[in-house]
BAKOL-345953 format. One record per atom (N, C-alpha, C, O): residue in three letters; atom name; residue number from 1; x, y, z. Coordinates in steps of 0.05 Angstrom, whole numbers, plus 5000, padded with zeros to 4 digits. Example, Ala and Ser with C-alpha at 12.3 -4.5 7.8 and 13.67 -1.06 7.14 Angstrom:
% BAKOL-345953
{type:ALA | atom:N | seq:1 | east:5264 | north:4886 | up:5156}
{type:ALA | atom:CA | seq:1 | east:5246 | north:4910 | up:5156}
{type:ALA | atom:C | seq:1 | east:5264 | north:4934 | up:5156}
{type:ALA | atom:O | seq:1 | east:5285 | north:4934 | up:5169}
{type:SER | atom:N | seq:2 | east:5257 | north:4955 | up:5142}
{type:SER | atom:CA | seq:2 | east:5273 | north:4979 | up:5143}
{type:SER | atom:C | seq:2 | east:5258 | north:5001 | up:5157}
{type:SER | atom:O | seq:2 | east:5268 | north:5023 | up:5161}
***
This chain:
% BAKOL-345953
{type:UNK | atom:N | seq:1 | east:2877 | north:4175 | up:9788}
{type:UNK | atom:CA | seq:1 | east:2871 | north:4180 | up:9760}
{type:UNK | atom:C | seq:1 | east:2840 | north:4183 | up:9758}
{type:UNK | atom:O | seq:1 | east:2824 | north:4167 | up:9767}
{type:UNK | atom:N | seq:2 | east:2834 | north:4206 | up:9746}
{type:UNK | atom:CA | seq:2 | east:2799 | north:4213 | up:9745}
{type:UNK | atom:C | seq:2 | east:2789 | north:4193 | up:9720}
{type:UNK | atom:O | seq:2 | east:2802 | north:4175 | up:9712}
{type:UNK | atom:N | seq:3 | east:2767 | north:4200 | up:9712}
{type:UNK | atom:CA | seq:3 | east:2750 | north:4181 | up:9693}
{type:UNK | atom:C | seq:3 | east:2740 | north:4202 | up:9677}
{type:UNK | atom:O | seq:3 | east:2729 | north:4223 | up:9684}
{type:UNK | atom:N | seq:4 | east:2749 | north:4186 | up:9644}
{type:UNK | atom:CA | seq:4 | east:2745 | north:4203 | up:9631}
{type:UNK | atom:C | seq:4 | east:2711 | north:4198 | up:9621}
{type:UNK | atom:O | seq:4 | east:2703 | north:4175 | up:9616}
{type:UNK | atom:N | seq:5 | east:2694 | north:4223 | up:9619}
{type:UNK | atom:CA | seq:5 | east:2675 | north:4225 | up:9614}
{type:UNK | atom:C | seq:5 | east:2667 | north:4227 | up:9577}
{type:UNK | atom:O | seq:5 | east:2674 | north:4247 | up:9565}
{type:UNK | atom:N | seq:6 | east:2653 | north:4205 | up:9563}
{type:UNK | atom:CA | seq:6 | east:2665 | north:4194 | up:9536}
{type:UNK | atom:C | seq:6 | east:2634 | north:4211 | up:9520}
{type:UNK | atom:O | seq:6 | east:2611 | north:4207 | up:9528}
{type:UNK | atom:N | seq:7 | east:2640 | north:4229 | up:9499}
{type:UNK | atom:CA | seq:7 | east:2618 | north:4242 | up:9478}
{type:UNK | atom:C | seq:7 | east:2624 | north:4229 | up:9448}
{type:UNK | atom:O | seq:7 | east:2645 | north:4231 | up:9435}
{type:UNK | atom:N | seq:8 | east:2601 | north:4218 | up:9442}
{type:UNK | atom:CA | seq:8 | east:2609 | north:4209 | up:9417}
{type:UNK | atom:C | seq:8 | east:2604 | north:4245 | up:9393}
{type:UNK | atom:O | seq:8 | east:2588 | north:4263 | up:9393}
{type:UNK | atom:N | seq:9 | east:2623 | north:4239 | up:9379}
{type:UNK | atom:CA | seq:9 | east:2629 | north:4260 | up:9366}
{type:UNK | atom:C | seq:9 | east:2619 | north:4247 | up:9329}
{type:UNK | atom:O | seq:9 | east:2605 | north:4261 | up:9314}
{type:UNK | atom:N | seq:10 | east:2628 | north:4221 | up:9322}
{type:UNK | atom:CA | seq:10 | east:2620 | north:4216 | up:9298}
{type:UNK | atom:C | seq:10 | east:2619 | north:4190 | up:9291}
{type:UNK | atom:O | seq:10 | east:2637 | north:4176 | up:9301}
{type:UNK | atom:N | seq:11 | east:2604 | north:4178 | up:9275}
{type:UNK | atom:CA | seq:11 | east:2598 | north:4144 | up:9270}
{type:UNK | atom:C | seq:11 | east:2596 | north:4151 | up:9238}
{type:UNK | atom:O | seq:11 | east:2589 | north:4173 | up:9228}
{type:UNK | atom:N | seq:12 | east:2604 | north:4126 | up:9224}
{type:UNK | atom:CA | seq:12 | east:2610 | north:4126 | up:9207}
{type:UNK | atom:C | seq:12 | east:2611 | north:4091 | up:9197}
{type:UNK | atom:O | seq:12 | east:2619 | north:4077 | up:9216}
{type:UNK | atom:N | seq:13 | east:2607 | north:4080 | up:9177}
{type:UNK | atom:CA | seq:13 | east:2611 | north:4048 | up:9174}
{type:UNK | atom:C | seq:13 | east:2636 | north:4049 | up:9167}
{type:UNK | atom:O | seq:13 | east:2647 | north:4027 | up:9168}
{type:UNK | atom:N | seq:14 | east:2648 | north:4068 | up:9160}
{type:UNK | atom:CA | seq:14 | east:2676 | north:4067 | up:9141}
{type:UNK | atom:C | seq:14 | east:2690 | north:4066 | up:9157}
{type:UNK | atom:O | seq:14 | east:2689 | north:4083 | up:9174}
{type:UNK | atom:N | seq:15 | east:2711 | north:4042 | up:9161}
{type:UNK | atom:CA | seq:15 | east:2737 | north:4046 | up:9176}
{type:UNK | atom:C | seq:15 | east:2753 | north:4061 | up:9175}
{type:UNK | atom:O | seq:15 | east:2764 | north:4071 | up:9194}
{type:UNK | atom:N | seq:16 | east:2759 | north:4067 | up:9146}
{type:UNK | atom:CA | seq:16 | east:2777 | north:4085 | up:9138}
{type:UNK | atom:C | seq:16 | east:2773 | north:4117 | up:9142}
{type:UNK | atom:O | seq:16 | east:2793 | north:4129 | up:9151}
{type:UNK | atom:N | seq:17 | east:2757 | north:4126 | up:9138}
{type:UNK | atom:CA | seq:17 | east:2744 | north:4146 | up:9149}
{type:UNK | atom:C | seq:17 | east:2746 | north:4155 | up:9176}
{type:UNK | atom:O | seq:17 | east:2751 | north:4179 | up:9182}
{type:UNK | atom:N | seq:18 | east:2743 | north:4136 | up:9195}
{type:UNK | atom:CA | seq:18 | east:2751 | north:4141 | up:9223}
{type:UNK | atom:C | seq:18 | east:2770 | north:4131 | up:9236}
{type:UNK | atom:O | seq:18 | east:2768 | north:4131 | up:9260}
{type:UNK | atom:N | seq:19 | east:2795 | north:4121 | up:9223}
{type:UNK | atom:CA | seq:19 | east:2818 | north:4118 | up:9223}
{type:UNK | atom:C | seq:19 | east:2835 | north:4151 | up:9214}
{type:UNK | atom:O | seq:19 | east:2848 | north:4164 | up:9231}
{type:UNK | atom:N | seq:20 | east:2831 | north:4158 | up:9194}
{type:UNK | atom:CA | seq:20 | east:2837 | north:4182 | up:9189}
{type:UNK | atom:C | seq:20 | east:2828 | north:4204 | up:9209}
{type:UNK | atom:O | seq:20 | east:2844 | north:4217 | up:9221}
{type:UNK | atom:N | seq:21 | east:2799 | north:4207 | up:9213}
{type:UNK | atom:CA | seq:21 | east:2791 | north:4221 | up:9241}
{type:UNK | atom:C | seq:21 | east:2801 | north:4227 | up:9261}
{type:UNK | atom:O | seq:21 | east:2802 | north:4249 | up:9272}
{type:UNK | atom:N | seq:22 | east:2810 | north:4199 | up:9268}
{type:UNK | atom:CA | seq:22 | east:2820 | north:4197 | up:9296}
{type:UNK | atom:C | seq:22 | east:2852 | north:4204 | up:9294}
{type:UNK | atom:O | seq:22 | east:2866 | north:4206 | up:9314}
{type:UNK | atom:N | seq:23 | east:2861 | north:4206 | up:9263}
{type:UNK | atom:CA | seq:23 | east:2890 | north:4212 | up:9269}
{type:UNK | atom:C | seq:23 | east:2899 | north:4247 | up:9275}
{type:UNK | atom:O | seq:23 | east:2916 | north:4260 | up:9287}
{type:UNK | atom:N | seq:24 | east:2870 | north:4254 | up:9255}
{type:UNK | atom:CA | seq:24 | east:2871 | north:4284 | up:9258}
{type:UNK | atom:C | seq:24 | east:2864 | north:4291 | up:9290}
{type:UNK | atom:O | seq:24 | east:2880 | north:4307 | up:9300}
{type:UNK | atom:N | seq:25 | east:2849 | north:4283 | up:9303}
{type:UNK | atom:CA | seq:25 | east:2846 | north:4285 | up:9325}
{type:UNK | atom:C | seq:25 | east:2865 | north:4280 | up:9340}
{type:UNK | atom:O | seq:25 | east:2867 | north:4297 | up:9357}
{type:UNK | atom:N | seq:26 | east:2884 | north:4262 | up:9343}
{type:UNK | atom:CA | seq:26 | east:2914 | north:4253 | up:9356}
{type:UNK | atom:C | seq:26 | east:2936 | north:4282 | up:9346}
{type:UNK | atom:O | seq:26 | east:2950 | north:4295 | up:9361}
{type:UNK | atom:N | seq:27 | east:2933 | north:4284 | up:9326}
{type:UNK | atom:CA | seq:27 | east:2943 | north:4299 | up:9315}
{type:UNK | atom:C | seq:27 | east:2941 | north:4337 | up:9334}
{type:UNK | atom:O | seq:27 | east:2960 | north:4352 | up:9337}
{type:UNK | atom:N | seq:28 | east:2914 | north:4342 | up:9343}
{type:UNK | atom:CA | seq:28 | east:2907 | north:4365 | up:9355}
{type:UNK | atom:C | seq:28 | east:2903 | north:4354 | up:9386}
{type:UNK | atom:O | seq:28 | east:2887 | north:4365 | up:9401}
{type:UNK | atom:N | seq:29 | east:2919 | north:4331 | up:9394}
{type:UNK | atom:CA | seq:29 | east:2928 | north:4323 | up:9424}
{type:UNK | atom:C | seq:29 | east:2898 | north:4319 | up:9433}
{type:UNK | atom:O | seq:29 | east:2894 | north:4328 | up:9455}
{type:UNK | atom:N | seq:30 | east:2872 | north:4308 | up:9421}
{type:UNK | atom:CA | seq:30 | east:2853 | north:4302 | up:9430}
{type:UNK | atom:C | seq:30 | east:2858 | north:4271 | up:9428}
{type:UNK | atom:O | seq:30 | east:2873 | north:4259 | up:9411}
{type:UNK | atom:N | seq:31 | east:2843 | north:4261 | up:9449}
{type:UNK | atom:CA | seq:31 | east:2841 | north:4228 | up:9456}
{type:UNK | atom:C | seq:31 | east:2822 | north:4216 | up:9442}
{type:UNK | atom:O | seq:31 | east:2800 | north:4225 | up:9447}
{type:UNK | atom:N | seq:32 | east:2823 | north:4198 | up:9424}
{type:UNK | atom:CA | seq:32 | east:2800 | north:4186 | up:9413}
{type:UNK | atom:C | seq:32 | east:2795 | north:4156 | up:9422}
{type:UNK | atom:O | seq:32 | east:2811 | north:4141 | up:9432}
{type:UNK | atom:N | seq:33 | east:2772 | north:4151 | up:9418}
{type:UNK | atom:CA | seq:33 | east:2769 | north:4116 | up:9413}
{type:UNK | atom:C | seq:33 | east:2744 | north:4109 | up:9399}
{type:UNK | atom:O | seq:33 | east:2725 | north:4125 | up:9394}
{type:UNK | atom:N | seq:34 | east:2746 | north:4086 | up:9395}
{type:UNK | atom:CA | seq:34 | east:2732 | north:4074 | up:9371}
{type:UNK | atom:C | seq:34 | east:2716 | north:4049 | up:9383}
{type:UNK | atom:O | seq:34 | east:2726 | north:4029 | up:9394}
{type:UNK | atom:N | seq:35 | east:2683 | north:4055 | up:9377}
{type:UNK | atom:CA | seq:35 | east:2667 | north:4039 | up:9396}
{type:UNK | atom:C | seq:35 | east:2653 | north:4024 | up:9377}
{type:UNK | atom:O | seq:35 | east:2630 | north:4032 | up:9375}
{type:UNK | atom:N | seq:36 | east:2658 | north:4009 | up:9366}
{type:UNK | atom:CA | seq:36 | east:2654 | north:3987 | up:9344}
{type:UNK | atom:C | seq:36 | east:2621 | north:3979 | up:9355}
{type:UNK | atom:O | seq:36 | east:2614 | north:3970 | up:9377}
{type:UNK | atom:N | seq:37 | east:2604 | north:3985 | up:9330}
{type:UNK | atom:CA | seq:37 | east:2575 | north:3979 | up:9326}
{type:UNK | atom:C | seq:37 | east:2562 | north:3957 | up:9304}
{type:UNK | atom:O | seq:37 | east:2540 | north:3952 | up:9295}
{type:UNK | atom:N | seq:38 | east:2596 | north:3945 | up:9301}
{type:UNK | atom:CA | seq:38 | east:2586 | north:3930 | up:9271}
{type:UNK | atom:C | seq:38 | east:2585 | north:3901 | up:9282}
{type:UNK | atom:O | seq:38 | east:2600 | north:3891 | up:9298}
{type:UNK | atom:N | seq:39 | east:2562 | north:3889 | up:9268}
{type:UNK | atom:CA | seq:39 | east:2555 | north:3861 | up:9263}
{type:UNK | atom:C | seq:39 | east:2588 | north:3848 | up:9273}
{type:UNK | atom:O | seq:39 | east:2609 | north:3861 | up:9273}
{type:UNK | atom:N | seq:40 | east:2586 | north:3825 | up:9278}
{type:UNK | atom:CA | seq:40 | east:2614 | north:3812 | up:9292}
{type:UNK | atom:C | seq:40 | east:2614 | north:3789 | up:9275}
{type:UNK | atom:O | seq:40 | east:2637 | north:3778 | up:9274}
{type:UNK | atom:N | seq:41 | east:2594 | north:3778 | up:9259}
{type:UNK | atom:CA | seq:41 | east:2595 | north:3754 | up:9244}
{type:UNK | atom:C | seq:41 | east:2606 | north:3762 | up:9217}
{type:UNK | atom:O | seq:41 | east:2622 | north:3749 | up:9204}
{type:UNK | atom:N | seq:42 | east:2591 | north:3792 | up:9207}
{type:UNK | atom:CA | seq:42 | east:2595 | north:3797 | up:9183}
{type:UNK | atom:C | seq:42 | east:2616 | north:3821 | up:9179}
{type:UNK | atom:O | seq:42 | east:2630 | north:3819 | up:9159}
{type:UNK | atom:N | seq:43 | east:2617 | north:3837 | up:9190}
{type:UNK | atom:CA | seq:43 | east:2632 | north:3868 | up:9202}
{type:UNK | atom:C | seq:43 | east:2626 | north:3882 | up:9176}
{type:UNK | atom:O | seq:43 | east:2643 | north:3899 | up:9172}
{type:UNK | atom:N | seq:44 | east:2608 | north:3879 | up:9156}
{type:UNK | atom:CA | seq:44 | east:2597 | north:3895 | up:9144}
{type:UNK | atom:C | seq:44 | east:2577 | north:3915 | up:9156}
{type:UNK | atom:O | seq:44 | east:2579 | north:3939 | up:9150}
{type:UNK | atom:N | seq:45 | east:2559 | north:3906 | up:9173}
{type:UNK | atom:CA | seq:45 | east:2530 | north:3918 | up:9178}
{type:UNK | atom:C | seq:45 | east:2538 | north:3925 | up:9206}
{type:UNK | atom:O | seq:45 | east:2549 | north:3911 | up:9224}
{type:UNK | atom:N | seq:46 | east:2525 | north:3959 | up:9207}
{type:UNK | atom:CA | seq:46 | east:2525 | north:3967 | up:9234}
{type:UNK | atom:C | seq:46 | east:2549 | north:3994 | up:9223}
{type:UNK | atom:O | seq:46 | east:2559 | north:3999 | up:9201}
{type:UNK | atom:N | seq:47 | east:2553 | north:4011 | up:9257}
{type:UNK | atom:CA | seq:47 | east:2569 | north:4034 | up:9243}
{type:UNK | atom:C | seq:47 | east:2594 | north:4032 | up:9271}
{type:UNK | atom:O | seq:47 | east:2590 | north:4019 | up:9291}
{type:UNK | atom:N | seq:48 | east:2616 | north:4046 | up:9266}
{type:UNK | atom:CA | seq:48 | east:2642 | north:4057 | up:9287}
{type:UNK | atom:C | seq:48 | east:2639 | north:4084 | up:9297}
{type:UNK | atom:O | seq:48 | east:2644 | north:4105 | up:9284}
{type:UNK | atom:N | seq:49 | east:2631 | north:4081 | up:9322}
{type:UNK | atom:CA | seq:49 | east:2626 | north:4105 | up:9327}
{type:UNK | atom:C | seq:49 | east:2651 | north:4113 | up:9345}
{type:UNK | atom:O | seq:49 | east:2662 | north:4096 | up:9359}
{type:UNK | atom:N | seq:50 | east:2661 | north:4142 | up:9344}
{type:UNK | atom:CA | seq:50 | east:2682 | north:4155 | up:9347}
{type:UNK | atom:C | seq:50 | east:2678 | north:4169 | up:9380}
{type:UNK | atom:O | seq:50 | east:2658 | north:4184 | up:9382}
{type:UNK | atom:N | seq:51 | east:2691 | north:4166 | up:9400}
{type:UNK | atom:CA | seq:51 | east:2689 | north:4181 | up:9423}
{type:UNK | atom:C | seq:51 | east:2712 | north:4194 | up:9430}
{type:UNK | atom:O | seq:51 | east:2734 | north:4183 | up:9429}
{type:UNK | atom:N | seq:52 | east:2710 | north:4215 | up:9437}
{type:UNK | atom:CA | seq:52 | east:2727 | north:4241 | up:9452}
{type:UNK | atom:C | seq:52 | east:2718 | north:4251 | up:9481}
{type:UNK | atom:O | seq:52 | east:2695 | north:4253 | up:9487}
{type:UNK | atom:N | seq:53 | east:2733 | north:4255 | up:9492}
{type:UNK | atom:CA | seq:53 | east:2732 | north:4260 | up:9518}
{type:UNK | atom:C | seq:53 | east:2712 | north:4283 | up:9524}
{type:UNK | atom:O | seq:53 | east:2712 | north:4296 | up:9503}
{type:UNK | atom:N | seq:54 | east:2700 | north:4292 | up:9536}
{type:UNK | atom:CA | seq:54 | east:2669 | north:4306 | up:9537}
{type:UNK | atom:C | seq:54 | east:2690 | north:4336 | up:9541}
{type:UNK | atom:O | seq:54 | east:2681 | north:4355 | up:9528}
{type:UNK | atom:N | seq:55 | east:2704 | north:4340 | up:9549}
{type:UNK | atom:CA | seq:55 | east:2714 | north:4368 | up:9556}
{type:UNK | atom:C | seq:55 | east:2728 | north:4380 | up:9528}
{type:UNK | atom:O | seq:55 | east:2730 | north:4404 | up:9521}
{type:UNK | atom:N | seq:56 | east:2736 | north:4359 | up:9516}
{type:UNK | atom:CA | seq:56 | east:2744 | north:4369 | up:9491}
{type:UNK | atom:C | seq:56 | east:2734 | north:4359 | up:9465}
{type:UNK | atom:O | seq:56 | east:2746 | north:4352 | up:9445}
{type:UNK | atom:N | seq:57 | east:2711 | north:4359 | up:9469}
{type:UNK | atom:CA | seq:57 | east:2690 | north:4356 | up:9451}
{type:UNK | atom:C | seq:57 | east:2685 | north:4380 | up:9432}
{type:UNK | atom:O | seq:57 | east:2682 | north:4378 | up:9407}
{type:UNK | atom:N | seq:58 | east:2682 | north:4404 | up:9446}
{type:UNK | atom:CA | seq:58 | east:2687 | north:4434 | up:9429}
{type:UNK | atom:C | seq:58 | east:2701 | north:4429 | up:9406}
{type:UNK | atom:O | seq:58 | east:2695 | north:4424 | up:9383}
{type:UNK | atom:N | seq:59 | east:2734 | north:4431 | up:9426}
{type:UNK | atom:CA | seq:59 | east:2760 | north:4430 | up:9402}
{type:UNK | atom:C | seq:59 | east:2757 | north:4405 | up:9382}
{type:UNK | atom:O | seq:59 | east:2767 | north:4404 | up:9360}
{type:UNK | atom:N | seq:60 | east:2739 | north:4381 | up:9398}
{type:UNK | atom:CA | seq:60 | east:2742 | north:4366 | up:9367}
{type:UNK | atom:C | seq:60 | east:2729 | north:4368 | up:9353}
{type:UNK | atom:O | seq:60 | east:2738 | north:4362 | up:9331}
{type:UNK | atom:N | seq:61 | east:2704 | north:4377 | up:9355}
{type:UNK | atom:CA | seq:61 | east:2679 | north:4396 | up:9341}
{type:UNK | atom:C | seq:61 | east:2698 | north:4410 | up:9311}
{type:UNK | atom:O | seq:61 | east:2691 | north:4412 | up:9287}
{type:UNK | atom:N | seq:62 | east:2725 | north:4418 | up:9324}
{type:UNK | atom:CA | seq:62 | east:2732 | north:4442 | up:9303}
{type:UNK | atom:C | seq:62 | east:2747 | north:4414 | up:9285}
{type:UNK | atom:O | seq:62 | east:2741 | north:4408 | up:9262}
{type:UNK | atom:N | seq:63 | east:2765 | north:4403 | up:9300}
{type:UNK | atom:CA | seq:63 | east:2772 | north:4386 | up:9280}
{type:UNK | atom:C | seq:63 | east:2753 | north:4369 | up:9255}
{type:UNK | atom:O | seq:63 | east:2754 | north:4370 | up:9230}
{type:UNK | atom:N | seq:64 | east:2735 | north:4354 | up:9271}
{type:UNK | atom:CA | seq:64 | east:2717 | north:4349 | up:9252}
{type:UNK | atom:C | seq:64 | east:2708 | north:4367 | up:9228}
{type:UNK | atom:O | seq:64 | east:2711 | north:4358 | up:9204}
{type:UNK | atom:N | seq:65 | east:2695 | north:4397 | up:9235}
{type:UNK | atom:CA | seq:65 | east:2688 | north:4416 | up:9216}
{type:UNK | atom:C | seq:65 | east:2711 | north:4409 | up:9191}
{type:UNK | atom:O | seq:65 | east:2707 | north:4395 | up:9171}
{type:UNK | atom:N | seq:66 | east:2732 | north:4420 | up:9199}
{type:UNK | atom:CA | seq:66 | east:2765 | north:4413 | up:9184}
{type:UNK | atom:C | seq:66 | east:2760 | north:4387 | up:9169}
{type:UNK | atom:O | seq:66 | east:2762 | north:4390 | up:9145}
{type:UNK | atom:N | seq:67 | east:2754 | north:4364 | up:9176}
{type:UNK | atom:CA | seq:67 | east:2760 | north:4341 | up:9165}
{type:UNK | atom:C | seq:67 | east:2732 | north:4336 | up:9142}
{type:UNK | atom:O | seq:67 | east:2737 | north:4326 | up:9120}
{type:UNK | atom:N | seq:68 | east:2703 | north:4343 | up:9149}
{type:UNK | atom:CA | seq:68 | east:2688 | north:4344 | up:9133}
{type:UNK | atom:C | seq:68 | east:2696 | north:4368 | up:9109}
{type:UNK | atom:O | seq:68 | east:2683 | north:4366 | up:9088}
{type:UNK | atom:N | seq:69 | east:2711 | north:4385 | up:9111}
{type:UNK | atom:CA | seq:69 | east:2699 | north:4405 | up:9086}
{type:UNK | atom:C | seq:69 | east:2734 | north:4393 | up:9068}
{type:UNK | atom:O | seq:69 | east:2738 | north:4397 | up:9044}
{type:UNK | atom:N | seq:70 | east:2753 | north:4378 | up:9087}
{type:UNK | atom:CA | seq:70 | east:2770 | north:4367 | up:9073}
{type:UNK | atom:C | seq:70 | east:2763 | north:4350 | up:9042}
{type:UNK | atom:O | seq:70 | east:2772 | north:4354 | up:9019}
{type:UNK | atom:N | seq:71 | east:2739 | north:4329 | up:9055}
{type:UNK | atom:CA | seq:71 | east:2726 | north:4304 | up:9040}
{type:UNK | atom:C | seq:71 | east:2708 | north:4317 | up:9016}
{type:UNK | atom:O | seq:71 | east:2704 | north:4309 | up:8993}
{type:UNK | atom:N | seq:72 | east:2698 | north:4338 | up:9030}
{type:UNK | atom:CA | seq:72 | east:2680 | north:4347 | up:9009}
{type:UNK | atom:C | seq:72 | east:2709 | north:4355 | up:8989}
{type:UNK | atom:O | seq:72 | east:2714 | north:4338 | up:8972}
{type:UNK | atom:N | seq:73 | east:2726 | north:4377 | up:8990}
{type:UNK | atom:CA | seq:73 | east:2742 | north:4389 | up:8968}
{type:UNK | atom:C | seq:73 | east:2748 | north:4366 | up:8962}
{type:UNK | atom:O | seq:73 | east:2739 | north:4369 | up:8939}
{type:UNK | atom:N | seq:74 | east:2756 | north:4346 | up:8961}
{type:UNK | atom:CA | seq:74 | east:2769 | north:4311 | up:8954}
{type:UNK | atom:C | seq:74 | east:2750 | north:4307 | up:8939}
{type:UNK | atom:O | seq:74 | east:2757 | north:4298 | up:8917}
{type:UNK | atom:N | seq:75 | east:2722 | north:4310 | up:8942}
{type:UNK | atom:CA | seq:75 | east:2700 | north:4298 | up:8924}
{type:UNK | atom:C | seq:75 | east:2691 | north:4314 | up:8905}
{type:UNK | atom:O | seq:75 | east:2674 | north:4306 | up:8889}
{type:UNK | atom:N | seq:76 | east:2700 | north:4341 | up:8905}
{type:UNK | atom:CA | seq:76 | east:2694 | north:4359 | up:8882}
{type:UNK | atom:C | seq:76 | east:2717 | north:4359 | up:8866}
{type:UNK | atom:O | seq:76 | east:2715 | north:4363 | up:8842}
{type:UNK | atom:N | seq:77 | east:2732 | north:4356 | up:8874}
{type:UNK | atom:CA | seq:77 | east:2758 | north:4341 | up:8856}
{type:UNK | atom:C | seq:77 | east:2757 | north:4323 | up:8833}
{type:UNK | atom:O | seq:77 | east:2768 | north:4322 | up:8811}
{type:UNK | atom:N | seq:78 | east:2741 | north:4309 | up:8845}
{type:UNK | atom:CA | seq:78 | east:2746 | north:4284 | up:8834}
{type:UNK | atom:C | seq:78 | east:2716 | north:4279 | up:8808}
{type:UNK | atom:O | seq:78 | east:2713 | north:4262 | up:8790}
{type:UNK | atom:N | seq:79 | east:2704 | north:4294 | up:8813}
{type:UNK | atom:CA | seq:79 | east:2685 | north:4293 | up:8793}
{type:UNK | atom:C | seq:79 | east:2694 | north:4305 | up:8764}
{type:UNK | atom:O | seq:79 | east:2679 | north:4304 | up:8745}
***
C-alpha cells in the first residue's frame, strides 16, 4: 500500500462547515480528513483544517468552487 501524500485544501473554525465539505467531497469519491487545530481545553479557538490527497487536489479544487458559491446563494437568500 503507497502513502498518501496529504494537501490541505480548506480550514475553517466551523465544524459544520467542514463536515458538509467533506461530505461533498465523499460524495465526488475524493478522500478527506480533518486535522483538528483547535484549542483542546476550550475547542472554541483555533481552526479544522481539511486534507485531500495531493493528486486529487485539482478535482477537489472544483468541488470546493461548488460548495463556496453554494453558501454564498444560501446567504443571499437569506437576507
Amino acid at each position: 500500500m503507497s502513502e498518501i501524500n496529504w494537501a490541505r485544501l480548506y480550514s475553517s473554525p466551523s465544524e459544520v462547515l467542514i463536515a458538509i465539505l467533506k461530505g461533498k467531497l465523499h460524495e465526488n469519491q475524493i478522500a478527506a480528513v480533518e486535522l483538528s487545530k483547535k484549542d483542546t481545553v476550550y475547542n472554541v479557538f483555533g481552526e479544522i483544517e481539511l486534507m485531500v490527497p495531493q493528486d486529487l487536489f485539482t478535482e477537489a479544487l472544483d468541488v470546493l468552487a461548488d460548495f463556496k458559491e453554494e453558501i454564498a446563494a444560501e446567504e443571499d437568500n437569506s437576507d
